[in-house]
KEKE-3310 file (N, C-alpha, C; in steps of 0.2 Angstrom, whole numbers, plus 5000, padded with zeros to 4 digits):
npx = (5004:5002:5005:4997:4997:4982:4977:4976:4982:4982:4984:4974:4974:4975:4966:4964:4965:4957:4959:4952:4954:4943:4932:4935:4930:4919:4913:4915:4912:4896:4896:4897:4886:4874:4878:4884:4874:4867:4877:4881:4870:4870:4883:4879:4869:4875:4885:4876:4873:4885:4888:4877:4879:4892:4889:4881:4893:4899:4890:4892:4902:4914:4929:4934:4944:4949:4944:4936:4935:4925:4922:4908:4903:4905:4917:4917:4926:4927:4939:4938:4926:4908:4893:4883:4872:4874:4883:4873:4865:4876:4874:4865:4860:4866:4856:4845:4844:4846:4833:4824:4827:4823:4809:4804:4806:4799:4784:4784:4788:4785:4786:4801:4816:4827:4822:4819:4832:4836:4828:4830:4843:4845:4837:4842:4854:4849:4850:4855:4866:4884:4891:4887:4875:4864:4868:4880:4871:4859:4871:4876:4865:4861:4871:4874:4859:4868:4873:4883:4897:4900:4886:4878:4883:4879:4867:4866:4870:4863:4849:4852:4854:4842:4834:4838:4836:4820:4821:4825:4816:4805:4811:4813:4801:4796:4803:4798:4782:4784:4778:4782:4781:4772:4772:4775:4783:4794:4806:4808:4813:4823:4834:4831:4842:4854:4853:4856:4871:4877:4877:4883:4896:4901:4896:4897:4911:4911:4898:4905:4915:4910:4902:4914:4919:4907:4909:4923:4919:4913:4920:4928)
npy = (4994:5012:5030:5042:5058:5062:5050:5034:5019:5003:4988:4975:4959:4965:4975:4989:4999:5014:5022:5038:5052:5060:5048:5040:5053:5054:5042:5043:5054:5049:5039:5045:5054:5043:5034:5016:5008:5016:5018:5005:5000:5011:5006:4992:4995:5003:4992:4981:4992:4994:4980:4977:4984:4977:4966:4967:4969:4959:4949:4956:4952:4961:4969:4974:4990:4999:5004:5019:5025:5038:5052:5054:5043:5028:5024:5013:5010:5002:4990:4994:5003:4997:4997:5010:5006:4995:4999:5008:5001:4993:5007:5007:4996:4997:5006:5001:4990:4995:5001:4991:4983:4990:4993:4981:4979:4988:4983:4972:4976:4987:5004:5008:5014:5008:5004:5016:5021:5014:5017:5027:5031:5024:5033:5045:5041:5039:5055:5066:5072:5074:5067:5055:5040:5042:5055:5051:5043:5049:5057:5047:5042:5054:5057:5044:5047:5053:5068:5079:5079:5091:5100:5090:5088:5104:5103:5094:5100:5112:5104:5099:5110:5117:5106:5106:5120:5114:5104:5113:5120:5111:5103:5115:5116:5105:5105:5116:5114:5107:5092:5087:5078:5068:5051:5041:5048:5053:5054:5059:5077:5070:5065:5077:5086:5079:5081:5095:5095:5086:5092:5104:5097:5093:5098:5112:5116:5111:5121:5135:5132:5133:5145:5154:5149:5156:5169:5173:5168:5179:5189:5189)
npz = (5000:4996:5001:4995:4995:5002:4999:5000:4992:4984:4976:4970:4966:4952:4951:4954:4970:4979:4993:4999:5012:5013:5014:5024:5034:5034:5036:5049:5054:5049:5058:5071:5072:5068:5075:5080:5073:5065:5057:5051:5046:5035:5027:5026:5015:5006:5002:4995:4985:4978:4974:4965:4954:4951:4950:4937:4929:4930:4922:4911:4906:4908:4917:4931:4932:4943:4959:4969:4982:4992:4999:4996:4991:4981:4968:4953:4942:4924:4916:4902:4891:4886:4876:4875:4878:4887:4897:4902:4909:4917:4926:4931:4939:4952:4960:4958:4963:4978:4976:4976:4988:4997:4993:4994:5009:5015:5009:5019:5029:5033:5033:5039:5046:5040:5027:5022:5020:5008:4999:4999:4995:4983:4974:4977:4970:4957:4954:4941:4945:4943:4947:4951:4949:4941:4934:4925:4918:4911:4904:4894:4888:4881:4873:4865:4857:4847:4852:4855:4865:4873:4872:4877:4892:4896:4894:4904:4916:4916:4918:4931:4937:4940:4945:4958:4962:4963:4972:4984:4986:4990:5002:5008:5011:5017:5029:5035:5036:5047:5050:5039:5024:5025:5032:5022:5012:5018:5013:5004:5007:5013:5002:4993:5005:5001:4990:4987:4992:4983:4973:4976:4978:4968:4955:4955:4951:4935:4931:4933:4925:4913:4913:4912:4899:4892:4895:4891:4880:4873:4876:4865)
capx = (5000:5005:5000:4997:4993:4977:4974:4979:4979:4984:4984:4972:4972:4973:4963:4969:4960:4960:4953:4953:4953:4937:4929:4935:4929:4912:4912:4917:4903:4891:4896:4897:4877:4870:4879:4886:4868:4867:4886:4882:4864:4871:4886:4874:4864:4882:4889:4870:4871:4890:4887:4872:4884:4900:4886:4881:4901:4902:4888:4893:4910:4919:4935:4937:4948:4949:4937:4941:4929:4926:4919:4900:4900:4911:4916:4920:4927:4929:4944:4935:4917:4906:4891:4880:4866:4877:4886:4866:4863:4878:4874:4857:4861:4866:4851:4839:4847:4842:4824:4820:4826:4819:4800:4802:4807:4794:4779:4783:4789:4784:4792:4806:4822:4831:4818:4820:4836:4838:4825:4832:4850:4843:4833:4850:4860:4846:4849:4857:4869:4889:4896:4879:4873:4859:4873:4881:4865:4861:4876:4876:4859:4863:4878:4870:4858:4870:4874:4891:4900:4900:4881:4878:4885:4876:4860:4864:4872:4856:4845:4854:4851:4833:4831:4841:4829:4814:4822:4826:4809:4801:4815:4809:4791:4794:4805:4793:4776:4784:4777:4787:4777:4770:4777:4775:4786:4799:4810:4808:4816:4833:4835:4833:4847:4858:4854:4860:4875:4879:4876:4888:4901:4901:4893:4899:4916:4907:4896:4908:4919:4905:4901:4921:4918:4903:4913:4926:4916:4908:4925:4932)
capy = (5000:5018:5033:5048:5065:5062:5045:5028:5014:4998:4983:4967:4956:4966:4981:4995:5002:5020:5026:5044:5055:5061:5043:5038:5056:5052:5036:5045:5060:5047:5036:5049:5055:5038:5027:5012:5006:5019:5016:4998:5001:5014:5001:4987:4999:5006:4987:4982:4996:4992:4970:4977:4986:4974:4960:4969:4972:4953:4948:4959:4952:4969:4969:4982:4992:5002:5006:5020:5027:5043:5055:5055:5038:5026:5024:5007:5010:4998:4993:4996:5004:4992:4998:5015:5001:4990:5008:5010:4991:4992:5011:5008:4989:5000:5009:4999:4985:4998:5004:4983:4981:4996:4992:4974:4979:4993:4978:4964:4976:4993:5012:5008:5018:5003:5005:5022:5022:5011:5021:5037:5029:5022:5038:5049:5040:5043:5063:5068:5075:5073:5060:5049:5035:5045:5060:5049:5039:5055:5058:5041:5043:5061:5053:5039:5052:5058:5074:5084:5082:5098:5100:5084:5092:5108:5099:5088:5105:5114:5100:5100:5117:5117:5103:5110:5124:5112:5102:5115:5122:5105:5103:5121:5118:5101:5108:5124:5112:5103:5086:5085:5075:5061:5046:5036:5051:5057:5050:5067:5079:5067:5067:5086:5088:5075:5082:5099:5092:5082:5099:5108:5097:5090:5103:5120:5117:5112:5124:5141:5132:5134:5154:5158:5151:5160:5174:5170:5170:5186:5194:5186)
capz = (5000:4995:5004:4990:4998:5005:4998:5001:4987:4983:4971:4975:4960:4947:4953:4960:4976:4980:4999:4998:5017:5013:5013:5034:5036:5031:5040:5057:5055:5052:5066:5077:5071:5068:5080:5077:5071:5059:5051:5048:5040:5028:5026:5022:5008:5001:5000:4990:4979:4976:4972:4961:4950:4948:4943:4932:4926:4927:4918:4904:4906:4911:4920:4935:4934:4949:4964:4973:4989:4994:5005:4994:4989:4978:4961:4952:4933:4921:4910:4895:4894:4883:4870:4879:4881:4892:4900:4906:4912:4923:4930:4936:4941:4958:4963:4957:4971:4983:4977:4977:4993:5000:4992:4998:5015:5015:5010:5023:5037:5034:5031:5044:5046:5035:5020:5020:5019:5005:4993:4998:4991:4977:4972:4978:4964:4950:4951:4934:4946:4939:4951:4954:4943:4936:4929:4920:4912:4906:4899:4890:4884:4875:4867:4861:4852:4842:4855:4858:4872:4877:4873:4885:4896:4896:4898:4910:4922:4915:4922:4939:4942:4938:4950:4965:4963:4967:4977:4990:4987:4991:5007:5013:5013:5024:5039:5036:5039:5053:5051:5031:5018:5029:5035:5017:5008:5022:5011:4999:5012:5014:4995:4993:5008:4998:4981:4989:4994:4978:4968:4979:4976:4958:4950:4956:4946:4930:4931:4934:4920:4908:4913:4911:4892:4891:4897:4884:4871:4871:4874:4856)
cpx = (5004:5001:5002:4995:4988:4973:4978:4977:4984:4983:4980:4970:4971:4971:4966:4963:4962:4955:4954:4951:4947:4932:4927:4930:4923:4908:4912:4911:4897:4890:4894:4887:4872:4870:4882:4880:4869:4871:4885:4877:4866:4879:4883:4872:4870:4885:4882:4873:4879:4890:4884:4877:4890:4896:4884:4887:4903:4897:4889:4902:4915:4922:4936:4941:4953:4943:4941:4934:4931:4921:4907:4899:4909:4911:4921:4921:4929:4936:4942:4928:4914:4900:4887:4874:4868:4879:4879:4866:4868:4876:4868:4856:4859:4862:4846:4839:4846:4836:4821:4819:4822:4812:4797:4802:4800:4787:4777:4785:4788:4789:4797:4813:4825:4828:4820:4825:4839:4835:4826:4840:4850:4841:4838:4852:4857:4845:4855:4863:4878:4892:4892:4879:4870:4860:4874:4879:4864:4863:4877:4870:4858:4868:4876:4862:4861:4872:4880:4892:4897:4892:4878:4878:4882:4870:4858:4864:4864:4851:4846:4852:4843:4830:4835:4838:4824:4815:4823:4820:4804:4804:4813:4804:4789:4796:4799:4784:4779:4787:4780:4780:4773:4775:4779:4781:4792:4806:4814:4813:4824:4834:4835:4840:4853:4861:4858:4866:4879:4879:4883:4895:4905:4900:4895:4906:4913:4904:4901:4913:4914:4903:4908:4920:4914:4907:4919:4926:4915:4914:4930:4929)
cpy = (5006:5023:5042:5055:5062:5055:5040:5022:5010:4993:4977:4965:4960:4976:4986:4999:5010:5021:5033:5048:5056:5054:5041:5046:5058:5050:5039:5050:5055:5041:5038:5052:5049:5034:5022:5004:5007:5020:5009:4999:5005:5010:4995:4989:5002:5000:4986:4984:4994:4986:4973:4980:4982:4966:4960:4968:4961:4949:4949:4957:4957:4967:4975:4983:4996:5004:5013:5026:5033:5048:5055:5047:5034:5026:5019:5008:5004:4997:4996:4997:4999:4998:5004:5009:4997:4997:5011:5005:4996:5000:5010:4999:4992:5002:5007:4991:4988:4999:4996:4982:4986:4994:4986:4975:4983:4987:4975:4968:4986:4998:5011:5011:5013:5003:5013:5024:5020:5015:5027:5038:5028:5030:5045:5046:5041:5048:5062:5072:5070:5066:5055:5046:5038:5051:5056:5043:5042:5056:5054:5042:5049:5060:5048:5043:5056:5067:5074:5082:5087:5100:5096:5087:5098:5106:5097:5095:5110:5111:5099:5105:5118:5112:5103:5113:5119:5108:5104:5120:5115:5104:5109:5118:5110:5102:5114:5120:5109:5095:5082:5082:5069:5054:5040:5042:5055:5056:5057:5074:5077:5065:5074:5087:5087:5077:5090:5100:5089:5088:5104:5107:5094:5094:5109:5121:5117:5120:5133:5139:5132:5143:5154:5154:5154:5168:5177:5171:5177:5191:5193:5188)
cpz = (5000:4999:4999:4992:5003:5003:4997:4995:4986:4978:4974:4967:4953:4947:4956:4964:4981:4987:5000:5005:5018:5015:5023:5035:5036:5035:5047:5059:5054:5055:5070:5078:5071:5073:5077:5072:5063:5053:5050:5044:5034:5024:5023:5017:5004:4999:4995:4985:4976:4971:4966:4954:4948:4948:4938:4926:4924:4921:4910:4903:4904:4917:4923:4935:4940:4952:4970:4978:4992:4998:5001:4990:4986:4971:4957:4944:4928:4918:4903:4893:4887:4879:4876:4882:4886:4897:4907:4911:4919:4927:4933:4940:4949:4960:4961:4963:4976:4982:4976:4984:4998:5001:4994:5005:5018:5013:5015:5029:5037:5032:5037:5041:5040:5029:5018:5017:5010:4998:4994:4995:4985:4971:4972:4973:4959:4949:4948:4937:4944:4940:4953:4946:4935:4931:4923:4916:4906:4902:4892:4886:4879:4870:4862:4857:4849:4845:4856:4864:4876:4876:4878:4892:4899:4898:4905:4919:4922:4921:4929:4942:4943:4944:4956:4965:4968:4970:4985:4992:4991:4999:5013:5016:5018:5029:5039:5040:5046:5054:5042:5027:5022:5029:5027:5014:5010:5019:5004:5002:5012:5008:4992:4995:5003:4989:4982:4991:4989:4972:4970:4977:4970:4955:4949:4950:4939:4926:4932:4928:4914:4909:4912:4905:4890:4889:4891:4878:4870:4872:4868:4853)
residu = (UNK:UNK:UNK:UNK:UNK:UNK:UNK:UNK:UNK:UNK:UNK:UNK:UNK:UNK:UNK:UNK:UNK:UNK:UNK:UNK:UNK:UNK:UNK:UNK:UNK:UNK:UNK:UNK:UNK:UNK:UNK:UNK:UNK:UNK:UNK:UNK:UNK:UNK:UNK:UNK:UNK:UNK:UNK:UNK:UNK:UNK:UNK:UNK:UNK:UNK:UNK:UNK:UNK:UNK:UNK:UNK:UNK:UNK:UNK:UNK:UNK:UNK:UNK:UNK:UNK:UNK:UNK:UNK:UNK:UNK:UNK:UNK:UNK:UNK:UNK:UNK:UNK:UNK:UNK:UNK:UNK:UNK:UNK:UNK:UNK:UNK:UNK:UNK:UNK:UNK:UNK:UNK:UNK:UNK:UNK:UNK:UNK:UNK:UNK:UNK:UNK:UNK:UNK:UNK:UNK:UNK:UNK:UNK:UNK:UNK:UNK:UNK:UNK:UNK:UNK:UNK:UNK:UNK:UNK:UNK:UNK:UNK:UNK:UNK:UNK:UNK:UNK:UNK:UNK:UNK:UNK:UNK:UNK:UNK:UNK:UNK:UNK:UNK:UNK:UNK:UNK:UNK:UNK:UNK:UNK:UNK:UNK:UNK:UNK:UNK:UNK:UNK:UNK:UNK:UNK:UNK:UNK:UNK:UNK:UNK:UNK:UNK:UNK:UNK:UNK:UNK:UNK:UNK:UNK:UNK:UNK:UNK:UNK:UNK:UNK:UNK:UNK:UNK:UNK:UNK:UNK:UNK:UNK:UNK:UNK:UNK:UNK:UNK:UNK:UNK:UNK:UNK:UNK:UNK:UNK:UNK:UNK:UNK:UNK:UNK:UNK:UNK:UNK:UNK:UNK:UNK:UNK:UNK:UNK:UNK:UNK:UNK:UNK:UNK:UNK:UNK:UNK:UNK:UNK:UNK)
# end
């Protein structure tokens, strides 16, 4: 094992494993918040959504090439990406292994803390935001119609702002009622926080790199 700045990585068969400062620093905040309850349940619902994703990679027989974990999630890349139709398969494999177990756990045992978590994970990785699943579905899906890069792109940053808006209009108006969405939808509220959160730190670069070409442009 090597220790790189702020990240530590190493070689296991093949793979290379990157654990990045932010990651323990995660773990330890929500230890400290959840307990040691609440660190193995979002530990449970992050290994899930992980398996779901790398059998996907096997099934399509793709070879990982690195995993590397960090402070808002993980991210497992291939050696070689496969057709955008497979590209999708394996990105939504992950968050569709949480919105299963969630709807299952939620039928046979009710909205508990443990259901909740899992369709709030599930539903978290399906925003269009950069470093989640459902960004780079997106992104895939614009490509494979024939769109630009850099038009993709602009859509998907477009798209994100638009829904941070309403998501922190929707977030307002349940701390503001009190009692949030009711007990079947509480699940809305901690997906806003999350989508607020994953907007801040994916997106703000993008986003200020696309006004300074703006900016750019209009002064050429």
């Amino acid at each position: 094992a090597a220790v790189d700045g702020q990240v530590i990585q190493f070689r296991w068969h093949g793979t290379k494993i990157r654990l990045d400062f932010s990651f323990f620093a995660a773990a330890a905040l929500l230890g400290l918040l959840g307990g040691t309850g609440g660190f193995l349940r979002m530990l449970a619902a992050c290994t899930l959504h992980e398996a779901g994703h790398l059998a996907a990679m096997l099934l399509l027989r793709q070879r990982v090439r690195s995993i590397t974990c960090y402070g808002v999630g993980i991210c497992i890349r291939p050696a070689s990406y496969g057709t955008y139709g497979q590209d999708v398969l394996v990105l939504l494999a992950g968050p569709l292994c949480n919105l299963f177990m969630g709807a299952g756990i939620w039928l046979t045992a009710g909205m508990t803390p443990f259901a909740m978590l899992h369709l709030g994970l599930g539903l978290f990785n399906l925003l269009p935001y950069a470093q989640l699943d459902g960004g780079a579905v997106l992104y895939a899906l614009l490509l494979a119609g024939n769109v630009t890069p850099r038009t993709a792109e602009q859509v998907r940053s477009g798209l994100c702002l638009l829904l941070t808006v309403v998501l922190l209009c929707a977030l307002g108006d349940g701390a503001y009622s009190g009692t949030g969405f009711g007990t079947s939808l509480e699940i809305v509220p901690i997906v806003g926080a999350l989508a607020i959160t994953a907007v801040a730190v994916t997106d703000v670069s993008s986003l200020i790199g696309m006004g300074r070409q703006a900016l750019d442009s209009m002064d050429s």
